[in-house]
C-alpha positions as CSV (number, residue, x, y, z in Angstrom):
1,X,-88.0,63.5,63.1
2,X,-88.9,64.3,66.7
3,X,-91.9,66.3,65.5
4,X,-92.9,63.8,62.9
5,X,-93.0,61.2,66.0
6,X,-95.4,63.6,67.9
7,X,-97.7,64.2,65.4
8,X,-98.3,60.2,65.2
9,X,-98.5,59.6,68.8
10,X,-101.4,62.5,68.6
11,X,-103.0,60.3,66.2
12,X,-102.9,57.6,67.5
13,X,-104.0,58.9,71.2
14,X,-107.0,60.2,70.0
15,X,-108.0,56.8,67.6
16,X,-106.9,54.9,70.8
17,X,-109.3,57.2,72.7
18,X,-112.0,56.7,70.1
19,X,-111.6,52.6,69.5
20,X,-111.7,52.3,73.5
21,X,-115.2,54.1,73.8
22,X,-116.8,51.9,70.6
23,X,-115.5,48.9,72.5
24,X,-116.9,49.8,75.4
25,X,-120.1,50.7,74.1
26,X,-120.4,47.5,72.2
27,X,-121.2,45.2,75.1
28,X,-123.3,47.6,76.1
29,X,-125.5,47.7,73.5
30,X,-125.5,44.1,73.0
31,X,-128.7,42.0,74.1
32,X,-128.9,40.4,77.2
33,X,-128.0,40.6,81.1
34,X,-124.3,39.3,82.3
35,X,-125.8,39.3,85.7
36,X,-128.9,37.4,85.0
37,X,-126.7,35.0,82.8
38,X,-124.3,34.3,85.6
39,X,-127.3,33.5,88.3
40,X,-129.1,31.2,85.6
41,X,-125.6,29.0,85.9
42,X,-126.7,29.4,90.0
43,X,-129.7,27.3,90.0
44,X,-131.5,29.5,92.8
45,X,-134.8,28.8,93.0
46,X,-136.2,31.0,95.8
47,X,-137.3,34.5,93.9
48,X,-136.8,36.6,96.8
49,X,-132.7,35.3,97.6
50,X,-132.5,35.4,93.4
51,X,-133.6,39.4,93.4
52,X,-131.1,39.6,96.5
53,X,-128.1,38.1,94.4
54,X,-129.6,40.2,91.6
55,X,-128.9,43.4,93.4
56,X,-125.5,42.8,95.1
57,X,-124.0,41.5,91.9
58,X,-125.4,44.4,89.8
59,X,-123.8,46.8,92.8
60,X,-120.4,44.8,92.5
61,X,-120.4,45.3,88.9
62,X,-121.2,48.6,88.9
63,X,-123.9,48.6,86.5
64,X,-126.6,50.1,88.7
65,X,-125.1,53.8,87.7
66,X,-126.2,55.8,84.5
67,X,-124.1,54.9,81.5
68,X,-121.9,58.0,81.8
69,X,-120.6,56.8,85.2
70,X,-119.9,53.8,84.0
71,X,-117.8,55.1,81.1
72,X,-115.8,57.8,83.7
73,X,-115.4,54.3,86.0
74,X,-114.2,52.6,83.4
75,X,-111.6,55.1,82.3
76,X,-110.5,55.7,86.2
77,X,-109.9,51.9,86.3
78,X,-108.1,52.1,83.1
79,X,-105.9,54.6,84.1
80,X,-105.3,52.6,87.6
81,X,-104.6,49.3,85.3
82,X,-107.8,47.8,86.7
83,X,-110.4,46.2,84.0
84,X,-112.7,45.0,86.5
85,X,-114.0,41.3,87.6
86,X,-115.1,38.6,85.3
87,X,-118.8,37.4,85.1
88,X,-117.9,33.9,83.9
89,X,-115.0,33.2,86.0
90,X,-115.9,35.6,89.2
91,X,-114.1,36.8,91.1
92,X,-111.3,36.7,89.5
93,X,-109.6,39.6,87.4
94,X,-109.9,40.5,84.0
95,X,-106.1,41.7,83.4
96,X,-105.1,38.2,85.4
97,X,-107.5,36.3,82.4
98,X,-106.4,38.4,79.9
99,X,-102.9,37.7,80.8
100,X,-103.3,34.0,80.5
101,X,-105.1,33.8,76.6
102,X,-102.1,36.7,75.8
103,X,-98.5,34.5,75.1
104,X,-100.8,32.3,73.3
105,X,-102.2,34.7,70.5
106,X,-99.0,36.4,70.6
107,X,-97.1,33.0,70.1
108,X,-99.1,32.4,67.2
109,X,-99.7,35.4,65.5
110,X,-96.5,37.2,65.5
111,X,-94.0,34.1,63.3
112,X,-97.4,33.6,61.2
113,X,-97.0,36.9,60.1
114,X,-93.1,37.6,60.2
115,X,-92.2,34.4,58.4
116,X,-95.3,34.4,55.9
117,X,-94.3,38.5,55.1
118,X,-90.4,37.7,54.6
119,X,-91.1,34.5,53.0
120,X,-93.6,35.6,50.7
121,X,-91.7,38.5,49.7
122,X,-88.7,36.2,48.6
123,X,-91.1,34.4,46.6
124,X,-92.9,37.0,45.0
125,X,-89.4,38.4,44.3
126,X,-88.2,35.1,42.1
127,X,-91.3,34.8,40.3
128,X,-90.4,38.1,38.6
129,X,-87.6,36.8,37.7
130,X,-88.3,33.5,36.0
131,X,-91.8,33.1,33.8
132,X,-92.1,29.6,34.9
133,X,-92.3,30.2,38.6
134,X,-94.5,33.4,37.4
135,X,-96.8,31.0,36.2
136,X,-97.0,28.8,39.2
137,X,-96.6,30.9,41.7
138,X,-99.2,33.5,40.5
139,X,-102.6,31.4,40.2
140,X,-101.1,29.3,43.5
141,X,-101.1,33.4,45.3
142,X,-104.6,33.9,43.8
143,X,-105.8,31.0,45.1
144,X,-104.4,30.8,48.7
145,X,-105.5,34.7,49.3
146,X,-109.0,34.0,48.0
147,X,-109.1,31.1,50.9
148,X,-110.9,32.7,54.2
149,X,-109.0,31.6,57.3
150,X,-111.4,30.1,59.3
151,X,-111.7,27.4,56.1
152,X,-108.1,26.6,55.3
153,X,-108.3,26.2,59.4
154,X,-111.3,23.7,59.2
155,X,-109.7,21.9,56.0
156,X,-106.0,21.4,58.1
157,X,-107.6,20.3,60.9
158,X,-109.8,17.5,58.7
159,X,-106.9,16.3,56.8
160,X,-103.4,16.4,58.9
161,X,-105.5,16.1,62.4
162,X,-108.5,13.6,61.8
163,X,-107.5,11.5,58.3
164,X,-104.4,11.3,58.9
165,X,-104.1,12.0,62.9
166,X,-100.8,13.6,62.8
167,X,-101.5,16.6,64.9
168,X,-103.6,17.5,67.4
169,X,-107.1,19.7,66.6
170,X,-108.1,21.6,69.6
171,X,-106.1,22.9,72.9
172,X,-102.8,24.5,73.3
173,X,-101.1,21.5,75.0
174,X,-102.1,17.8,76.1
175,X,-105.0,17.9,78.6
176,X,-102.8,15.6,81.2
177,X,-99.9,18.0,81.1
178,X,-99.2,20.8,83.1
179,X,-97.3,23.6,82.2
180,X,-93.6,23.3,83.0
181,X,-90.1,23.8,81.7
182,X,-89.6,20.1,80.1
183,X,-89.9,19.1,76.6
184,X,-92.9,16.8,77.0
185,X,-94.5,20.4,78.1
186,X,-92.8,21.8,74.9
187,X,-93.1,19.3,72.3
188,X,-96.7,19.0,73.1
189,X,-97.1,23.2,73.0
190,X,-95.3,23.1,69.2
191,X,-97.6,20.2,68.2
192,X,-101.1,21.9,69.2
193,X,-99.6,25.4,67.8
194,X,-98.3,24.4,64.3
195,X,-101.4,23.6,62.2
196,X,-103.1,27.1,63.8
197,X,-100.0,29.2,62.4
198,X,-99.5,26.6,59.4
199,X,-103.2,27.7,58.2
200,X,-102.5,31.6,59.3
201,X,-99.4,31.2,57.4
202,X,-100.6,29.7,54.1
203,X,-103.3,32.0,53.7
204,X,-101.4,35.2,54.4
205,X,-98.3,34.1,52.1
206,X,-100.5,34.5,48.9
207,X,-101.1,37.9,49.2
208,X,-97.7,39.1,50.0
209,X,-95.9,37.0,46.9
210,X,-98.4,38.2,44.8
211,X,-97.8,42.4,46.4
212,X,-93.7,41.6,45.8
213,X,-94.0,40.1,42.2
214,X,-96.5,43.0,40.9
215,X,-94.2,45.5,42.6
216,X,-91.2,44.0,41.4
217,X,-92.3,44.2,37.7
218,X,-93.3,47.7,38.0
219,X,-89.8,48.9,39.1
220,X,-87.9,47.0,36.8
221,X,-90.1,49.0,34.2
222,X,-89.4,52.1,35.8
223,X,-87.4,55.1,34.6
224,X,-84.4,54.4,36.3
225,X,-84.2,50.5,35.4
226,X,-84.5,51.5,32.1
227,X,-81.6,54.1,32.1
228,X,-79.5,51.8,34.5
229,X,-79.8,49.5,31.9
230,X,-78.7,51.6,28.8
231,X,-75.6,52.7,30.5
232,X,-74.7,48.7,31.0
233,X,-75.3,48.1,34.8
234,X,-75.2,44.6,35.5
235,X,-78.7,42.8,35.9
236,X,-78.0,41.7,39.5
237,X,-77.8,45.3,40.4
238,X,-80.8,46.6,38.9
239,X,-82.8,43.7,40.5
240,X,-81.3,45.1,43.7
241,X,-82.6,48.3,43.2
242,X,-85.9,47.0,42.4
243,X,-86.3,44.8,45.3
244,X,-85.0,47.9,47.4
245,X,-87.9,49.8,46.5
246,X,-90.9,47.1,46.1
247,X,-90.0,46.4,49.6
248,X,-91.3,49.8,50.1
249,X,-94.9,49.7,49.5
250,X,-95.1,46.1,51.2
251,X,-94.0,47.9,55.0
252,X,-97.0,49.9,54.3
253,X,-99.3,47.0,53.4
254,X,-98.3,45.4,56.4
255,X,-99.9,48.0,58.4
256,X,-102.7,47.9,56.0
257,X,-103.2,44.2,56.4
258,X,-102.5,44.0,60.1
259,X,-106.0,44.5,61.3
260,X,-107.2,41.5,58.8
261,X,-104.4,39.1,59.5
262,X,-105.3,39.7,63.7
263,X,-109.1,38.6,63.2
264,X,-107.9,35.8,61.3
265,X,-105.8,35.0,63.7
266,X,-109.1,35.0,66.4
267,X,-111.1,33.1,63.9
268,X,-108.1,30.6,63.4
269,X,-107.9,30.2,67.7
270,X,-112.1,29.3,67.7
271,X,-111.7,26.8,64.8
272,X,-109.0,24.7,67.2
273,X,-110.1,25.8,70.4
274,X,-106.3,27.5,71.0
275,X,-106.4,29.4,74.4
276,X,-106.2,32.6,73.1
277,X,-107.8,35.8,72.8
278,X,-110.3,34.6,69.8
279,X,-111.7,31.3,72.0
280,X,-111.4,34.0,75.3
281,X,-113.8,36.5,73.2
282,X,-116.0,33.5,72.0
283,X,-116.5,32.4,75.9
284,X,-116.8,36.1,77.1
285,X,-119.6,36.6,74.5
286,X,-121.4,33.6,75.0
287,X,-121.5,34.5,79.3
288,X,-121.9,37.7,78.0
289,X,-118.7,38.8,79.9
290,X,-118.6,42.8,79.4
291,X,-115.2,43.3,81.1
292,X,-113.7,40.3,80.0
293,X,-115.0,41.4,76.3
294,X,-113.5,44.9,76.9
295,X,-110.4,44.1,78.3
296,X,-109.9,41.8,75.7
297,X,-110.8,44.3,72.9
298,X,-108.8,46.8,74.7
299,X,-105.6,44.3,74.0
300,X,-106.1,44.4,71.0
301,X,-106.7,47.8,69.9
302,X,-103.5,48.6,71.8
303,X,-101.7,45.7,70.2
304,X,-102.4,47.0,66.5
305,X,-102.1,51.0,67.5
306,X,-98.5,50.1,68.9
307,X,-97.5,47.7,65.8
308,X,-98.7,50.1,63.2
309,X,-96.7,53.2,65.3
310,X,-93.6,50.6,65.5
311,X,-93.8,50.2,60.7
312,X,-94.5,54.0,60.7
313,X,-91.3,54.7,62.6
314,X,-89.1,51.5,60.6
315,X,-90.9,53.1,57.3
316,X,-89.2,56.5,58.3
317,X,-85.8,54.9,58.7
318,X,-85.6,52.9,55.3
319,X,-87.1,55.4,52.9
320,X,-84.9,57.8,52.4
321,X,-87.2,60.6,51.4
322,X,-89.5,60.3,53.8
323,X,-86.2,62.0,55.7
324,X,-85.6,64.4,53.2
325,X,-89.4,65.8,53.2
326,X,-89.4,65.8,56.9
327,X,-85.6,67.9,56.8
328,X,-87.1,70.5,54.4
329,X,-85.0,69.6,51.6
330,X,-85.5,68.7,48.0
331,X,-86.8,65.5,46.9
């Protein structure tokens, strides 16, 4: 067990090492001057105090070194738990921005995904049962999986929050609130976060009622169904078995589908203008904010390394011969 854990952490240190260097050579690469863009917002018209500005912000930045400084800078900074200074919002600190778009996504992203998975499962599970529910439920899956979330997003936010004006469209709370521990504060933070998850929710539930139902009708054809069932088992039980083991591929495909579900979710956040990491990206890329853009991307690289480590350890634990493979014994 203890050697199967080292072995992943390996792997994942080195693709953590890997997907930190692409993201910090993205912004890098990407047209355009954040210093330049944060003294057009300056209005200076004298050219001399302009190339002045020009220099000392370049020099507070550090982007007057060669490349590879800048890389071993960044990495020293990392390893300090510094990410640098914001362009956009100077001088504050990345990690302090960062910090504040974070609850947000986090609030959002993990019951969208916990409740559509368990959910969806359940469902996917009774529609291989029954043939009528089979033949709702499957073209209804089809159909909500084909949807991309940025459109169910736009077609939520049309219908329940501009017809009919039930919900709010854009913000995390009411713009004359201030966050505090009452339940205006509250009431107001569910009402601007449900039709975000609501469309994160829909879409994602498709896929893994449609995973569960396929599954489950592969098992119950199996080998062992099959002989369970000549030797007079009762029906619950085989079902039980079946679900035991469909459950099995759906851990995996929620690592699998983890990266997906997470740009969603940042495509979801732009669409209502949610404070999270999706509408911080979108501001950081339109001040063409390196560090905020690399911390941000740094969150969630570390976000999805940690979550998929987390399912490859619970994967371990439910599958019984994963254990017996890793013990040296027979299958």
């Amino acid at each position: 067990m203890w050697r199967y854990i080292g072995r992943k952490l390996f792997v994942y240190l080195l693709t953590f090492v890997i997907a930190v260097t692409i993201n910090w050579m993205i912004p890098r690469f990407m047209p355009g001057d954040p210093v330049r863009s944060m003294l057009s917002r300056a209005s200076v018209g004298n050219p001399e105090a302009l190339q002045r500005m020009n220099d000392y912000y370049t020099g507070v930045f550090g982007l007057d070194t060669p490349l590879h400084e800048q890389y071993l800078a960044f990495w020293a900074g990392l390893l300090r738990g510094d990410l640098g200074v914001s362009v956009m919002l100077f001088p504050q600190p990345v990690l302090d921005i960062i910090m504040r778009s974070v609850p947000y996504t986090l609030g959002l992203l993990l019951p969208a995904i916990l409740l559509s998975w368990i959910v969806g499962n359940r469902i996917g599970a009774f529609a291989a049962r029954k043939k009528l529910l089979d033949n709702t439920i499957l073209p209804v899956g089809y159909i909500l999986t084909a949807m991309p979330y940025m459109w169910l997003a736009l077609l939520l936010a049309w219908s329940l929050g501009i017809v009919a004006g039930v919900l709010p469209t854009a913000g995390g709370y009411a713009p004359s609130l201030r966050p505090e521990f009452s339940w205006l504060f509250i009431s107001s933070l569910i009402s601007h976060w449900f039709l975000p998850f609501l469309s994160m929710f829909i879409v994602a539930l498709g896929g893994w009622a449609i995973g569960m139902r396929n599954m489950i009708i592969y098992e119950l054809e199996a080998d062992y169904s099959n002989y369970l069932q000549a030797l007079g088992a009762p029906t619950r039980l085989i079902r039980r078995y079946a679900f035991r083991n469909a459950m099995l591929p759906q851990i995996t495909g929620l690592a699998v589908q983890l990266g997906t579900v997470l740009s969603g979710a940042l495509l979801t956040e732009i669409v209502f203008n949610y404070p999270g990491l999706g509408t911080l990206i979108l501001q950081a890329l339109n001040n063409r904010d390196f560090f905020v853009l690399q911390g941000t991307f740094l969150f969630v690289v570390v976000g999805v390394l940690i979550a998929n480590f987390i399912i490859d350890i619970v994967y371990v634990l439910v599958d019984p011969r994963t254990r017996v493979q890793m013990t040296g014994g027979a299958a």
